[in-house]
N, C-alpha and C positions, 0 to 999 in steps of 0.2 A: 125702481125695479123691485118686484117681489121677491124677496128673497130668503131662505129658509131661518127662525131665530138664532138659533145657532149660530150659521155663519154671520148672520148681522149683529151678536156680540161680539163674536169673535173680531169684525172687522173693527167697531166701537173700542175694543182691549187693542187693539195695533196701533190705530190713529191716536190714542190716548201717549200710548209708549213713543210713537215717531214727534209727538208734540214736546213729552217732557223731555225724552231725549237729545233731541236735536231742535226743537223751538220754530218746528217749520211752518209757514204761513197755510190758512185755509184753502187757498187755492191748492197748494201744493199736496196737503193732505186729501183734498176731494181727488185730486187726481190719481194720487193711489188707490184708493176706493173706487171709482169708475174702472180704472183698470181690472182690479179686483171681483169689481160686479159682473164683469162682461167675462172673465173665467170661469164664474159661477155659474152663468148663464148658459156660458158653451159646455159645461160640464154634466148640467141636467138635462141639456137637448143631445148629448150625445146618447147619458144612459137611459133617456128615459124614466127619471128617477130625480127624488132627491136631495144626491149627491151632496156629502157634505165638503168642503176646500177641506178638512181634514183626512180624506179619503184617497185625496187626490195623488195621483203614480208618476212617477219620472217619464213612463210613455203618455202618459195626457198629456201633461205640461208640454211636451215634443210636438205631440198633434194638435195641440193648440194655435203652438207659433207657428207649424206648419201652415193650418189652417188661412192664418192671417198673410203669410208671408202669398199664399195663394189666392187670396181675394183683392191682391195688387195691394195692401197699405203699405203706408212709405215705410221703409228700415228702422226710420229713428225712430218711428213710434213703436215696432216691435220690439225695440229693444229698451225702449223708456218702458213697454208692458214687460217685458220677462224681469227687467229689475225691480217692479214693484211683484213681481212674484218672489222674487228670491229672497227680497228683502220680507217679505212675508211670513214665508216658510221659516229664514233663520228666525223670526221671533216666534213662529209654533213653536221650536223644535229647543229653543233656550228656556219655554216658558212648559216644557214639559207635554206639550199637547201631542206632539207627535215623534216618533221615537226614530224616522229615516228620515232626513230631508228631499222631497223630491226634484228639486231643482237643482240639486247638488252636480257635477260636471255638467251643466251647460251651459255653453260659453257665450257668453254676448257680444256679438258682431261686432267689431272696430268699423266703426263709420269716418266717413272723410266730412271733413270740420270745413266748413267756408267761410272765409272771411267775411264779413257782411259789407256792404257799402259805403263806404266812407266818404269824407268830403275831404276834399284837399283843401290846405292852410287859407288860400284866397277866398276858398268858398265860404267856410268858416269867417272869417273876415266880413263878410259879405251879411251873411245869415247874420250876425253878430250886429249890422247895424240896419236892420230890418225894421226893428221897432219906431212906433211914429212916438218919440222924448215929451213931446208937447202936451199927450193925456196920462195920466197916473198909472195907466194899464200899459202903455207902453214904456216905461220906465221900469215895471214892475218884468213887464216881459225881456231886457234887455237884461235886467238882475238876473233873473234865471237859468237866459241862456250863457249868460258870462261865468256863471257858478257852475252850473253843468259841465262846461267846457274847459273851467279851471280844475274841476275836482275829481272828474270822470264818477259821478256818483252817478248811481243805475236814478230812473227818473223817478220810482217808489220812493227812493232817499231824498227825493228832490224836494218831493210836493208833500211829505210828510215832515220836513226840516223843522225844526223850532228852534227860538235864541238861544236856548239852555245848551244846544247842541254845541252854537258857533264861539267861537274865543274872537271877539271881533275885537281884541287887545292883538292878540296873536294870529291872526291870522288861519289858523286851521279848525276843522269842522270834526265832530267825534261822529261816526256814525254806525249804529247797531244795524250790521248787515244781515243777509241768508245764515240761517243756525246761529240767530244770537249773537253771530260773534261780531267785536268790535273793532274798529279802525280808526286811525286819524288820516287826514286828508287836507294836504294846504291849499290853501285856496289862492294865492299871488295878489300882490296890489290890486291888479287893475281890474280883477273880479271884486274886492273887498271896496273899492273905489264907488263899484256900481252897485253893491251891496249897499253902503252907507249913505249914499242919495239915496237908493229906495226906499229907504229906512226914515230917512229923516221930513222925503217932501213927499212920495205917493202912498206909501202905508198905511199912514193918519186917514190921508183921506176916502182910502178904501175903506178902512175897518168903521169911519165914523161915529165913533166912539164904543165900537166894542170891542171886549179886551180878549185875548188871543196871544198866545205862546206862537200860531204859528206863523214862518218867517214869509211865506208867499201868500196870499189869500186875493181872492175872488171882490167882483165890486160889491159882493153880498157878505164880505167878510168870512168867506169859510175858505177852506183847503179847497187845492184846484182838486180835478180827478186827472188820472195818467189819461182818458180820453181827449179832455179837455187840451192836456198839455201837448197831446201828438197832434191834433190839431192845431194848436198854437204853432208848432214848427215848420208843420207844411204850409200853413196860411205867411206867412215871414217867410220861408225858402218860395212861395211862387211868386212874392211880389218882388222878389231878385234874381227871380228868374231862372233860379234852382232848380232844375227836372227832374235831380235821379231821386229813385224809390227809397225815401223814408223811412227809417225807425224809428220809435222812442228813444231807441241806444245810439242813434248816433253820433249825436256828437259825445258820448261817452269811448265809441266807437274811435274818433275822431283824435279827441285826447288821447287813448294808448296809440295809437299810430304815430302822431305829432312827436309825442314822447322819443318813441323808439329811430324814428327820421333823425332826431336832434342827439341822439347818444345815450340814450337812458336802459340801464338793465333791465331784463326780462326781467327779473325776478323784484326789482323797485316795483315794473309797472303792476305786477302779481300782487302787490303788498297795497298799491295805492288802490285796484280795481278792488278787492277784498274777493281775489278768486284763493276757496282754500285749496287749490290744488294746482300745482305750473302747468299741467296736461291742458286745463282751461285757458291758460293766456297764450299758450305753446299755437295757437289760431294766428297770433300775428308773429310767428318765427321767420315767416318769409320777410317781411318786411326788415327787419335786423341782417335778413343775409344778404337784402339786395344793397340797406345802405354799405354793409364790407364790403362788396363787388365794388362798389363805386368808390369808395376809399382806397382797394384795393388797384384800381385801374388808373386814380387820379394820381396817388405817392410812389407805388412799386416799378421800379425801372424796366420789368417783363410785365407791366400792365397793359 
């Protein structure tokens, strides 16, 4: 998009600040910037003009979302756009550039949160012995989904893993999540089980002889991609016959459920997903209240 210099440093000074700030990935910064672009853009086809995003009035910003909320786009993307607005404005308005914020009283819609799809424990199970043991790639694929489903690590943390990360004395994995920030995350026996065969009999022969920090690789010896890997999942869940619609997260999915089924605190499972904030994990609260029903109906004598 063309867009006037001005706001194109201005946007370059933000994405610079939300980087050292908070250490956020490139996708995530393009996507406040596209946000950003497409305000700028409804903002010079309004006046005719242009308008600079430091110009910008608390009624734009209104008729903006109005705008969108009007051309049918979904909720959650209106309101992933007014937060890269606001978050915008507060850094004009800190960095001296503009003396009102205009985004200031406008509240962003509480959206309803849906659990995503899960696999029940059998299916899990299931999926889990999908891979054919007999070629190196299938051993490697069996490591992966046993780690994913022992560690609940998003599938970026997965396929970006290296040994420096893993305590394969101890058992637990360190991983620099969203904002930098960091976690530990156990991994249990019998994912470290299927760690350590991959390590010792199909790794070698993947990498053939080249040297690499990282813990998954390709029969080309490089890091998988997330594409690659969401493929990998659905191709192992149809040859078991798995039907329902796929994520990359599921079986990360899969573990915070399992988790919370078997007795584990919301707020452990918060710590092991690396959500900074309980509002994030607060999606599987039903699941916690249906297991106390059932506890509830099994032990309590007015059950």
């Amino acid at each position: 998009m063309n867009i006037p210099e001005l706001n194109a440093g201005l946007l370059d000074e933000f994405s610079d600040a939300l980087w050292l700030e908070d250490g956020l990935s490139r996708n995530t910064l393009d996507s406040y910037r596209n946000d950003l672009h497409l305000f700028d853009e409804w903002l010079k086809e309004r006046n005719q003009e242009n308008r600079k995003l430091t110009e910008a009035t608390h009624t734009d910003l209104l008729d903006f979302l109005a705008s969108r909320v009007s051309s049918k786009m979904k909720a959650s993307t209106t309101s992933r756009e007014l937060s890269s607005l606001k978050r915008f404005y507060r850094f004009l308005l800190r960095q001296g550039k503009i003396s009102t914020d205009p985004s200031l009283n406008i509240e962003t819609p509480k959206l309803l949160r849906h659990l995503p799809e899960s696999l029940a424990e059998a299916e899990v199970e299931l999926l889990l012995s999908a891979p054919d043991l007999k070629n190196p790639l299938g051993l490697r694929d069996r490591a992966m989904l046993e780690v994913l489903y022992a560690s609940g690590l998003r599938v970026s943390e997965l396929i970006n893993l290296r040994y420096s990360q893993v305590g394969m004395d101890t058992g637990v994995v360190r991983v620099m999540g969203k904002g930098r920030k960091e976690r530990l995350a156990p991994l249990g026996e019998e994912s470290m089980d299927w760690l350590n065969r991959y390590t010792a009999e199909a790794r070698p022969i993947l990498l053939d002889g080249i040297v690499t920090d990282t813990v998954f690789v390709t029969a080309r010896g490089a890091a998988m991609t997330r594409q690659a890997f969401w493929y990998l999942i659905k191709r192992h869940a149809q040859l078991v016959g798995i039907n329902k619609r796929l994520s990359p997260h599921t079986l990360r999915h899969a573990f915070a459920t399992h988790l919370l089924n078997h007795g584990a605190d919301l707020r452990v499972v918060q710590l092991l997903l690396g959500h900074a904030d309980i509002s994030t994990t607060q999606i599987y609260t039903h699941i916690a209240r249906e297991r106390l029903k059932r506890l509830h109906a099994k032990h309590h004598p007015r059950g």
